[in-house]
N, C-alpha and C positions, 0 to 999 in steps of 0.2 A: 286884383281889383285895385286901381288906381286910387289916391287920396280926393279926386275932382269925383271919381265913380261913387266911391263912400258918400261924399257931402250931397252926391243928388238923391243916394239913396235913403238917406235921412230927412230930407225934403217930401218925398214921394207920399201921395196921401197913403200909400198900405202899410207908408213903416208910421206912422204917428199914431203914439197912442203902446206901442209896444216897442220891445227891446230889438234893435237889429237880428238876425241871425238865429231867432225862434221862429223855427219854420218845423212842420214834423216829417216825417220821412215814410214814404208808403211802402206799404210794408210786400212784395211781391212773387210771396209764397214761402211762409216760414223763413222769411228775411230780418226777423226783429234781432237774432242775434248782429247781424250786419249796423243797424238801426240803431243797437243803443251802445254799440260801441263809437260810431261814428259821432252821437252826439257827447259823446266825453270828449273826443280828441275837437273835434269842430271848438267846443267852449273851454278849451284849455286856452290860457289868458297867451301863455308862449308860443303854443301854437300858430295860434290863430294870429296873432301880431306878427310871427314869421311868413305866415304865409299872405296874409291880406295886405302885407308891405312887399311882395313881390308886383312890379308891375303885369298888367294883363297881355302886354304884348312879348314878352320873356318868360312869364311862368309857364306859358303851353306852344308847346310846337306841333304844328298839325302834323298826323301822322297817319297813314294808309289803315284802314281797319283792317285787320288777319283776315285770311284766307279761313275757310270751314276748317277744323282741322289743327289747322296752325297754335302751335305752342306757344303760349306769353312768356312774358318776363316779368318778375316780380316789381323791378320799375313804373309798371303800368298801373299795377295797384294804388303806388305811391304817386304817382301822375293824376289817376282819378281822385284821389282822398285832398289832393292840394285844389282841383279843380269842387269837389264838393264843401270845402270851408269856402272859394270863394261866390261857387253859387248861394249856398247858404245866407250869405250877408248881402245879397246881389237885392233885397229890400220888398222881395215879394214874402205873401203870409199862404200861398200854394206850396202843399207839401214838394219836398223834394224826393225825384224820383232818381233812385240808384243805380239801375240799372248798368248802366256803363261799369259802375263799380262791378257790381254784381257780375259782369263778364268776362271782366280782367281777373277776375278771383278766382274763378270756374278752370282759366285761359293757365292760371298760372300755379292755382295750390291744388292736385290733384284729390285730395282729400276732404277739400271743402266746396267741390263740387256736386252741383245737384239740390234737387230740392229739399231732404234731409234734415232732419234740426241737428243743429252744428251747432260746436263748443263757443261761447263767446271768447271767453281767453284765447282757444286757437286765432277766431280774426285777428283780434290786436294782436297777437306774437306774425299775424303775417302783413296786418298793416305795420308794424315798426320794422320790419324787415323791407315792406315794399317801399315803406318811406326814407329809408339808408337806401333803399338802390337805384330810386330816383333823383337822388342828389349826387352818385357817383364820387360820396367819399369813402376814403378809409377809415382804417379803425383811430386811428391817429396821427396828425399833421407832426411834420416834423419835429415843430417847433410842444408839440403836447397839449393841443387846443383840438378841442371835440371838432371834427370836420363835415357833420351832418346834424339837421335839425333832430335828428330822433336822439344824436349822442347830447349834445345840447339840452335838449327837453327832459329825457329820460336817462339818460345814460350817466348811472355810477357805476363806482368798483368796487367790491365786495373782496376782504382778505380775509385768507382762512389759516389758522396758525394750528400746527400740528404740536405740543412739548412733552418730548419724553416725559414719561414718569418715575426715569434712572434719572436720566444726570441732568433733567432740564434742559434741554437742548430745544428750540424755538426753529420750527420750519415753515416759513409765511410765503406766501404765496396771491396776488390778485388777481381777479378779473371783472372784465364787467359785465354787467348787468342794468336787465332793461324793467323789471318786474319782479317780484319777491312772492313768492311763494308761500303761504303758512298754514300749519295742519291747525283747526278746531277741534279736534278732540283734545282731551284734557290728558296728558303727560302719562306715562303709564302708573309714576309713583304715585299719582295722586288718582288714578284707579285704584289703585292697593290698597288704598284709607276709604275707599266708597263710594266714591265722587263717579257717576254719572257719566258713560261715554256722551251720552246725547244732551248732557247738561250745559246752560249759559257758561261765556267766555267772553272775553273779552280782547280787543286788539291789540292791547297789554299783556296781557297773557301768551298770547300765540309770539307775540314780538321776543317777549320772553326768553320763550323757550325756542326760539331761533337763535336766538345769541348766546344760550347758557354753553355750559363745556358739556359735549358730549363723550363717555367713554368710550375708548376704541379697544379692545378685550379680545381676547381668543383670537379666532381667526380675522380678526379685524386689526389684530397691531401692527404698526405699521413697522418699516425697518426702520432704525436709527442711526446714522451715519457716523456718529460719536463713540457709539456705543458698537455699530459693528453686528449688530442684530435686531430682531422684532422684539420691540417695547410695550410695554401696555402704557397709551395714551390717553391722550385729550384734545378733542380737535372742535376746537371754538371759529364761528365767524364773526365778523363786526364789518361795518360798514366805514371804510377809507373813504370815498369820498360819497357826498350825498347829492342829487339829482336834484334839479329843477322843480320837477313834477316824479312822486314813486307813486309807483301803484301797486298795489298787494292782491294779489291773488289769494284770497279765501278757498281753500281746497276742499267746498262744496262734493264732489262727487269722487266718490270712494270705486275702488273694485276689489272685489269678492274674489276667495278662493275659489269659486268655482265658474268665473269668466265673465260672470255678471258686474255689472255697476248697479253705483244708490246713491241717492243724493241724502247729503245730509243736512238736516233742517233745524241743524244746534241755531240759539242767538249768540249771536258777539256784537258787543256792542264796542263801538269805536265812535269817536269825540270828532265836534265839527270841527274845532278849532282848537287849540292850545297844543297838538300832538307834536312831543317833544322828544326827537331819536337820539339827543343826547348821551344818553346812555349806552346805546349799542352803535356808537361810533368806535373805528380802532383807539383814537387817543385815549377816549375816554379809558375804555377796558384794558389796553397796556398799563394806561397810568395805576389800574385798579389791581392789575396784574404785580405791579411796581418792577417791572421792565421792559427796555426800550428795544429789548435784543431781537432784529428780524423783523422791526413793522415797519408800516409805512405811516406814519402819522401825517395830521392836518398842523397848520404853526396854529395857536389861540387867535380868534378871533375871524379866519377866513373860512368858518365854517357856519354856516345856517343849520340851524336843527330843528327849528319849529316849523311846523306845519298847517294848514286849514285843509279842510274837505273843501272841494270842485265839481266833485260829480263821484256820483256810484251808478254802476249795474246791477239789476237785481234779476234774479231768475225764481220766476213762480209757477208753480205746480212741481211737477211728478218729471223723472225722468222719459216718461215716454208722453206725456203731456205735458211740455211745459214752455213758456212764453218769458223773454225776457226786457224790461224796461229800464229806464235810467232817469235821475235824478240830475240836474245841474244847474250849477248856479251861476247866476249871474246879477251883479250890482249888489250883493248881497240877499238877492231873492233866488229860491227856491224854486223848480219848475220840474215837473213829472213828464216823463218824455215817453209816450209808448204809440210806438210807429207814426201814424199818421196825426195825433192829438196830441199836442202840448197844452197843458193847464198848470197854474198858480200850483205851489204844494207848501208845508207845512214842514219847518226843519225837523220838528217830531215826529215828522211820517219819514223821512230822510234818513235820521239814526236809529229810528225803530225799527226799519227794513230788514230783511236778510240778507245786507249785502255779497256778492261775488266779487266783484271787482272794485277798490275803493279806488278813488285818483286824488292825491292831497300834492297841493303847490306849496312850495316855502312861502315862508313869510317872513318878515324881519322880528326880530324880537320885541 
């Protein structure tokens, strides 16, 4: 959408009176996990500004629709998702219909085909995959500058440090990452004192114990190169560089020894504003380590660590009943996003949620 496009669309009597690019999305058969992931990435401030500063006559190339039959490509995901931010702001208050998306998804992730209720996490792990393959970069530009909107937005590196527990020997290692992962249950040692698997947590907590040292023991030690043999370790992550926009995956739905799933309906509360990953940055915990030996550090100062909430997904009900919605803000207000009906919402109702998916943007300090 063009800059001349935006200013009519702001004009138009359907957009006065509300925010551009509230529109809700219908919902077309147990499609809401589609729905309220889309509207997180739609009202992501870098997204959207990447994508709706594409002009319209370069962002889409017409292209033959597939044959019955015919196989997609995950590009086409990422083709539809660029064209739904810019119908999205395109200044009508008629839901948007996804359909296209919805076919290119079917076309191209065999697994989130059909009518099914499907993982929201799985979409987004295959919208940030469709959207790196419709931009046709690599993982990294020669020069060491993210080459796609998804490494740009979302994309940090995560380093993992293995140290002996003989001779202290430091084995680091990075990669990156699009989305962070974190268990809600409560830590085993603090089941041992009595603490409640299904008990309140918080996104402190879980961040926690993502970054604490874990023991690597028995048949888990790793071999030492120093040493010539299997060591009993410690193998910690931290976060080398930090992202644009993270999103944490709350690890909601558990599976059973015996093949079953369950969702787990713990609270964790997590803060609109002030969330500060200083702490489980590599420098930080090298310096805390009081060695530099094997990291990759940030220099002071070129590192953001504060954070605000942008938007949550939240999934309600039961594993075999259950509907997902989303929360996102914009201008600093709050709005409830479930499929076809966007309404004003309350930051109370926001962080009281049972979030699954949180999306939090840097912010400057």
């Amino acid at each position: 959408m063009t800059e001349k496009t935006l200013r009519a669309a702001h004009k138009s009597p359907s957009a006065r009176g509300r925010l551009l690019g509230l529109r809700g999305i219908n919902n077309l058969g147990n499609t809401c996990f589609i729905s309220s992931v889309l509207q997180a990435l739609v009202h992501n401030p870098f997204l959207r500004t990447h994508y709706l500063a594409l002009c319209e006559e370069d962002a889409f190339i017409a292209k033959s629709a597939p044959r019955p039959g015919e196989t997609g490509h995950l590009g086409d995901i990422g083709q539809e998702i660029k064209r739904a931010v810019n119908e999205m702001f395109c200044g009508t208050s008629v839901p948007y219909n996804p359909q296209a998306l919805l076919m290119a998804l079917w076309r191209s992730v065999e697994g989130l085909a059909g009518y099914a209720q499907q993982d929201a996490h799985e979409f987004f792990i295959a919208a940030i995959n469709g959207m790196h393959a419709a931009s046709h970069g690599d993982e990294d530009t020669p020069r060491g500058k993210p080459s796609s909107v998804v490494h740009q937005v979302f994309g940090g590196r995560l380093q993992s440090d293995v140290i002996c527990g003989s001779c202290g020997s430091i084995s680091s290692r990075t990669d990156p990452f699009y989305d962070v992962g974190l268990d809600i249950r409560p830590p085993k040692h603090q089941l041992a004192l009595g603490i409640s698997r299904n008990g309140p947590s918080s996104l402190d907590d879980s961040l926690e114990r993502y970054t604490s040292p874990e023991c690597l023991q028995n048949d888990e030690k790793p071999f030492c190169a120093r040493c010539g043999t299997h060591q009993e370790s410690t193998k910690q992550f931290s976060f080398a560089r930090l992202p644009q926009t993270i999103c944490f995956h709350l690890k909601r739905f558990e599976h059973t020894a015996d093949g079953s799933s369950v969702k787990l309906d713990n609270e964790v509360s997590f803060p609109a504003t002030g969330l500060d990953l200083q702490a489980h940055t590599t420098s930080h915990i090298t310096a805390q380590r009081g060695s530099g030996a094997g990291a990759e550090t940030t220099a002071p100062g070129q590192l953001i660590t504060t954070y605000e909430l942008i938007a949550v997904v939240e999934h309600i009900g039961t594993m075999e009943a259950g509907h997902y919605i989303a929360y996102v803000r914009r201008r600093g207000t709050w709005f409830r996003c479930d499929d076809a009906c966007v309404e004003a919402a309350e930051e109370e109702d926001v962080v009281g949620c049972k979030g699954y998916l949180l999306f939090y943007a840097q912010s400057p300090n």
